[in-house]
TORVEXGU-912102 format. One line per 8 residues: number of its first residue (from 0); their letters; for each residue x, y, z of C-alpha. Coordinates in nm, 2 decimals. Layout:
# residues N
NUM = A = X/Y/Z  ... $
# end
This chain:
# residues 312
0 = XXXXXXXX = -7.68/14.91/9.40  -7.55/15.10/9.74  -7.34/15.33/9.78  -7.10/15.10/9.92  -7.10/14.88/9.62  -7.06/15.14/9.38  -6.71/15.26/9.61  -6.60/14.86/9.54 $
8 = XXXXXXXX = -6.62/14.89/9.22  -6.47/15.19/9.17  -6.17/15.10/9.37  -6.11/14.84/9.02  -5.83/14.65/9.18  -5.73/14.55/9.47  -5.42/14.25/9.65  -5.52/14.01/9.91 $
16 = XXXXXXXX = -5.21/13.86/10.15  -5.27/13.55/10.35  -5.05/13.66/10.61  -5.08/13.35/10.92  -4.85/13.20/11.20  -4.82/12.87/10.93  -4.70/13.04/10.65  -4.48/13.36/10.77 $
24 = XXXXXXXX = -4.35/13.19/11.07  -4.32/12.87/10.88  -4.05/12.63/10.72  -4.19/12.65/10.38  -3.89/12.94/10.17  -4.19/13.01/9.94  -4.36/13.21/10.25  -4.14/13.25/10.48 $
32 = XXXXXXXX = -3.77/13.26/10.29  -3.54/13.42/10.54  -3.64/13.09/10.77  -3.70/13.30/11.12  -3.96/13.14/11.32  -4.01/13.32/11.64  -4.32/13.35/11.89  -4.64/13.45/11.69 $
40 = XXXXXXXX = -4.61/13.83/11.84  -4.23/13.85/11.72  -4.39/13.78/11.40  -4.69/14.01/11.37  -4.44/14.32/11.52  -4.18/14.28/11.30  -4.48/14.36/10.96  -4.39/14.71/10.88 $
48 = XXXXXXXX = -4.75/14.87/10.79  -4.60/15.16/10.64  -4.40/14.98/10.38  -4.66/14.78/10.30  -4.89/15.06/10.25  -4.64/15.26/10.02  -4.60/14.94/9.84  -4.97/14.90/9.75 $
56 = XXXXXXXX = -4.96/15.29/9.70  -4.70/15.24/9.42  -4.94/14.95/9.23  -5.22/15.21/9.28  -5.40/14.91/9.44  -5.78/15.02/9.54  -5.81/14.79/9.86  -5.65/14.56/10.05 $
64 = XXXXXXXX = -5.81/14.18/10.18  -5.63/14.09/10.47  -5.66/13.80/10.71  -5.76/13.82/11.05  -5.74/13.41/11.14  -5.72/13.08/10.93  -5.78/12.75/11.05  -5.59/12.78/11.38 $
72 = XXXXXXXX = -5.59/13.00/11.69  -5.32/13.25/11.62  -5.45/13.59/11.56  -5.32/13.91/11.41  -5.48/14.13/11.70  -5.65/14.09/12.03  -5.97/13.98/12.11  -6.06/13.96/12.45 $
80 = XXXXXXXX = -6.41/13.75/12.34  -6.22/13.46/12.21  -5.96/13.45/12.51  -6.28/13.36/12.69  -6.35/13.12/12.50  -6.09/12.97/12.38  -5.94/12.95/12.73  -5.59/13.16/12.58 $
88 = XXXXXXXX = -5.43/13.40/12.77  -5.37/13.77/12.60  -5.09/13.72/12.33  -5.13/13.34/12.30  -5.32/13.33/12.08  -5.42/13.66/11.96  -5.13/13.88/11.89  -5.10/14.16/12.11 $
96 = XXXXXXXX = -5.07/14.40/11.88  -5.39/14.52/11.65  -5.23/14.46/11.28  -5.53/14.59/11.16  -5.53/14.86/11.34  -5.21/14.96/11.21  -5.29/14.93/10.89  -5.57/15.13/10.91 $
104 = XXXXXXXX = -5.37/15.45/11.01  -5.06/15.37/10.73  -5.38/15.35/10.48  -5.52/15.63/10.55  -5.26/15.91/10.37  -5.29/15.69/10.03  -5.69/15.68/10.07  -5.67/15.23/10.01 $
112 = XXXXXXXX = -5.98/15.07/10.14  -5.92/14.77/10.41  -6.12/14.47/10.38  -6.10/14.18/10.63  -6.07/13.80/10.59  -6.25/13.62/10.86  -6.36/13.21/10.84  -6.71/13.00/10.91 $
120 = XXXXXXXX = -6.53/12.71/11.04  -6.33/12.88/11.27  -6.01/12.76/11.42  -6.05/12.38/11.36  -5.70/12.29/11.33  -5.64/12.47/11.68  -5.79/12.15/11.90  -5.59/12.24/12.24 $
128 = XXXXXXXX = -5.85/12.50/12.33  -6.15/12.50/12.52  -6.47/12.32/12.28  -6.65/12.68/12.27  -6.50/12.76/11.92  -6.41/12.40/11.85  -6.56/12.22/11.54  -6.26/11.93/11.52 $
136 = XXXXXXXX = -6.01/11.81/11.34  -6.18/11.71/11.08  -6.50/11.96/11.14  -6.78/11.85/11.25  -7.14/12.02/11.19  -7.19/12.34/11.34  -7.41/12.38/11.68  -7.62/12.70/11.79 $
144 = XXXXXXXX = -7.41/12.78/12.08  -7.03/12.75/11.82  -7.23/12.99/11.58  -7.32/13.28/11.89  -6.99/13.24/12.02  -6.77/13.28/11.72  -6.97/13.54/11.58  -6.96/13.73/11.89 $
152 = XXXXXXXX = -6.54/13.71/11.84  -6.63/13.84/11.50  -6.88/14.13/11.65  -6.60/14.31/11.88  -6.38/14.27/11.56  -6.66/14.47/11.38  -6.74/14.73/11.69  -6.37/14.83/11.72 $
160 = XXXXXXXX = -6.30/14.90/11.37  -6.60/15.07/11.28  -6.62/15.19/10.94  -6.25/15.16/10.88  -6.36/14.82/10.72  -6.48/14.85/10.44  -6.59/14.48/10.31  -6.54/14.13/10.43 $
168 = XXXXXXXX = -6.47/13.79/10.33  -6.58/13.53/10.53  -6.40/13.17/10.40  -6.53/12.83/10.51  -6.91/12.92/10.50  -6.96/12.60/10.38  -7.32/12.40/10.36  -7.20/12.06/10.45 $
176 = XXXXXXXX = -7.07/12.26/10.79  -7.43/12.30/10.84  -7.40/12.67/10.76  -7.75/12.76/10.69  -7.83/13.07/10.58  -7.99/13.17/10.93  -7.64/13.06/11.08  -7.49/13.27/10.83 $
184 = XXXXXXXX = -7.71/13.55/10.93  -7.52/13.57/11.23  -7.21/13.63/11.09  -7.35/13.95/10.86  -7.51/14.09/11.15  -7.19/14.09/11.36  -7.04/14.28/11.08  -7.31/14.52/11.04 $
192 = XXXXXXXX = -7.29/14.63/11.42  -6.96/14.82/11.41  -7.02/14.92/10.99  -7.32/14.87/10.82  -7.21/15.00/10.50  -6.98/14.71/10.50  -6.97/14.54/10.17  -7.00/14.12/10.26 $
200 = XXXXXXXX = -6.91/13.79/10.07  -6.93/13.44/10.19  -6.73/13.16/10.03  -7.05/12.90/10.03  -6.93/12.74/9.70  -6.58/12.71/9.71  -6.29/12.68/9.45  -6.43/12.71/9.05 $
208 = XXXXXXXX = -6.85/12.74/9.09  -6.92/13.12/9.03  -7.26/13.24/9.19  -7.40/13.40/9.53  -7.32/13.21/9.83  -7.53/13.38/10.09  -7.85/13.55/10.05  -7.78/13.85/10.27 $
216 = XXXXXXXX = -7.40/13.92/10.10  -7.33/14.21/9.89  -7.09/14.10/9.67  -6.99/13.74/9.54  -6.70/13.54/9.70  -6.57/13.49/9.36  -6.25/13.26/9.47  -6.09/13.10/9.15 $
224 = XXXXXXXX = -5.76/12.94/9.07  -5.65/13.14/8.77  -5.81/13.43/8.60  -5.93/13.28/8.36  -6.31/13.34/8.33  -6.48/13.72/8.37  -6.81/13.81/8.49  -7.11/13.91/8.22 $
232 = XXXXXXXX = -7.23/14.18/8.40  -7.22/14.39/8.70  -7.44/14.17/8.88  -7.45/13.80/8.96  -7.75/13.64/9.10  -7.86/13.99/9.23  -7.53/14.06/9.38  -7.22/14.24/9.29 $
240 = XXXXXXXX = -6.99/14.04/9.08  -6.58/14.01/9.18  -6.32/13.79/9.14  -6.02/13.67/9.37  -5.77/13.43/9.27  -5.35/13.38/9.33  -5.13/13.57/9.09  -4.81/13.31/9.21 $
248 = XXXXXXXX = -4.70/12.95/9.07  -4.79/12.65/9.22  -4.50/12.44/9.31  -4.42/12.09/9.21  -4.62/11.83/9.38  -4.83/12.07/9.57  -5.19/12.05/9.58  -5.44/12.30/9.53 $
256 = XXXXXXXX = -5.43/12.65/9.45  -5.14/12.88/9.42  -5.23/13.11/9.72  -4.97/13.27/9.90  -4.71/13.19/9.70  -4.43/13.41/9.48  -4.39/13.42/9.06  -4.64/13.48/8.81 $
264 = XXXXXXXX = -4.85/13.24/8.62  -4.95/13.54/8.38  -4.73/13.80/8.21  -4.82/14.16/8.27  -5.02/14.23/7.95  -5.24/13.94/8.03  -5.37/14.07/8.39  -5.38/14.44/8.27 $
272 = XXXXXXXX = -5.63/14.30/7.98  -5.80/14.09/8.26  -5.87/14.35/8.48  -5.98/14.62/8.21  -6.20/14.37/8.11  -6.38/14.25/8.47  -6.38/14.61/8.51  -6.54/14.69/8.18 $
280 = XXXXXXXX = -6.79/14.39/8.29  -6.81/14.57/8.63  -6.70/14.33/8.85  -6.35/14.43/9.11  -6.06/14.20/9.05  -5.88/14.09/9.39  -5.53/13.92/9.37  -5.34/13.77/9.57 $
288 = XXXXXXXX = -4.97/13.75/9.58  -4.71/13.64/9.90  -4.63/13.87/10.11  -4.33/13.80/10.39  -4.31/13.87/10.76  -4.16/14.15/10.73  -4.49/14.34/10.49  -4.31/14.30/10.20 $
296 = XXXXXXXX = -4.39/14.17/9.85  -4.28/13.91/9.60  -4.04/14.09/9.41  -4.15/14.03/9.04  -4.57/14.04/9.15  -4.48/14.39/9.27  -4.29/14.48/8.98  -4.58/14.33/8.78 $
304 = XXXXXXXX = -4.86/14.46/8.97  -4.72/14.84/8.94  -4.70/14.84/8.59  -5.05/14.73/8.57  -5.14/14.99/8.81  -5.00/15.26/8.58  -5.21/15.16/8.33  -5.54/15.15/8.45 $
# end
């Protein structure tokens, strides 16, 4: 194993936040429950980095998966590249302010590892922009010339950040996308140009099928509903073994997953023996919990997720 791998694994634990112009500037109280929607850039100024950073400081979380993009255009920092594109105008679409950026510097006195969330299918839902990035609504199959472009979005990502990202996760990286592994190759090379000690996974598989999704990844995607299953060993299918999956409860009549959204569907002693255990296994345990507008958490996952932290 690399360096790099070994520093993942070391790190034991870490949270992911889906934090998206849908969900923190939407109409859903689970997300969003002080019911402010504003512009996309009121939104992404009013996260406080530095509370957010303490917070994860106080859980004695290793790293921290955060997500650039999801589906639509909107954007938690600029990116000239996909204003081309896209056809946007600076702070249309991409936020003008680098969230990232900021979270690297409030990071940086507690020594927590970023990692970045970034997607395959790119943003589908968004279909008022130019067809450059545009796969439909539903997606269609990937093309050449979608793959160059949106990687190249990804690649001045990569290049400005530099080796202040540690890992990524690239979501919708699925097959029936057309998402070969040579497509996919794209993608890790992108990532590799501004770090390439950068620690990748691809979600290929999905929701419940554990395994490598990508041949050129470093670590398994890993994405599960519950943690309910642990990895046998250090390594799965040649690759470093993880697992992500949501901490919160699943409302009533809501599909899916509970990503992104508040409570706990296990009690404190059952995550603390969870992630001894993946640990023990040597697998990283990612999970995620809500976190609001403003960078803060879910009350009682916080409260949860630091006395866990003590203990391990």
């Amino acid at each position: 194993m690399s360096n790099a791998t070994d520093r993942f694994l070391s790190r034991k634990w870490g949270v992911m936040n889906h934090y998206l112009n849908g969900m923190q500037n939407g109409n859903l109280k689970d997300r969003n429950p002080t019911a402010k929607i504003t512009d996309w850039n009121t939104c992404v100024n009013e996260f406080d980095t530095e509370k957010l950073a303490y917070n994860l400081h106080k859980m004695g979380a290793g790293y921290y998966l955060f997500t650039l993009m999801q589906g639509t255009k909107y954007i938690c920092a600029p990116n000239a590249t996909f204003d081309k594109y896209a056809g946007t105008n600076p702070g249309e679409a991409c936020s003008l302010r680098d969230l990232p950026a900021d979270l690297i510097k409030a990071f940086k006195k507690y020594d927590i590892d970023l990692f970045l969330y970034y997607t395959g299918d790119g943003p589908h839902l968004s279909t008022d922009l130019k067809p450059d990035l545009q796969l439909g609504n539903p997606r269609g199959t990937v093309t050449q010339e979608y793959v160059e472009k949106w990687t190249e979005v990804l690649h001045e990502f990569s290049e400005r950040y530099g080796t202040d990202v540690k890992g990524w996760w690239i979501d919708g990286a699925y097959r029936w996308l057309g998402l070969t592994d040579e497509y996919l190759a794209y993608f890790h090379r992108a990532i590799k140009a501004g770090n390439p000690d950068a620690v990748t996974a691809f979600n290929v598989l999905g929701t419940g099928r554990y395994g490598k999704g990508f041949a050129g990844e470093e670590y398994v995607a890993g994405e599960r509903n519950d943690f309910d299953m642990y990895p046998i060993e250090r390594l799965t299918d040649g690759k470093q073994s993880h697992i992500l999956a949501p901490l919160g409860i699943l409302p009533e009549n809501m599909g899916g997953g509970a990503w992104a959204y508040g409570g706990c569907k296990r009690n404190r002693e059952y995550m603390l023996n969870y992630i001894k255990g993946a640990n023990a296994a040597g697998a990283p345990v990612t999970v995620d919990i809500v976190v609001y507008r403003d960078g803060s958490f879910d009350k009682e996952q916080q409260e949860l997720l630091e006395w866990v932290g003590q203990r391990l």
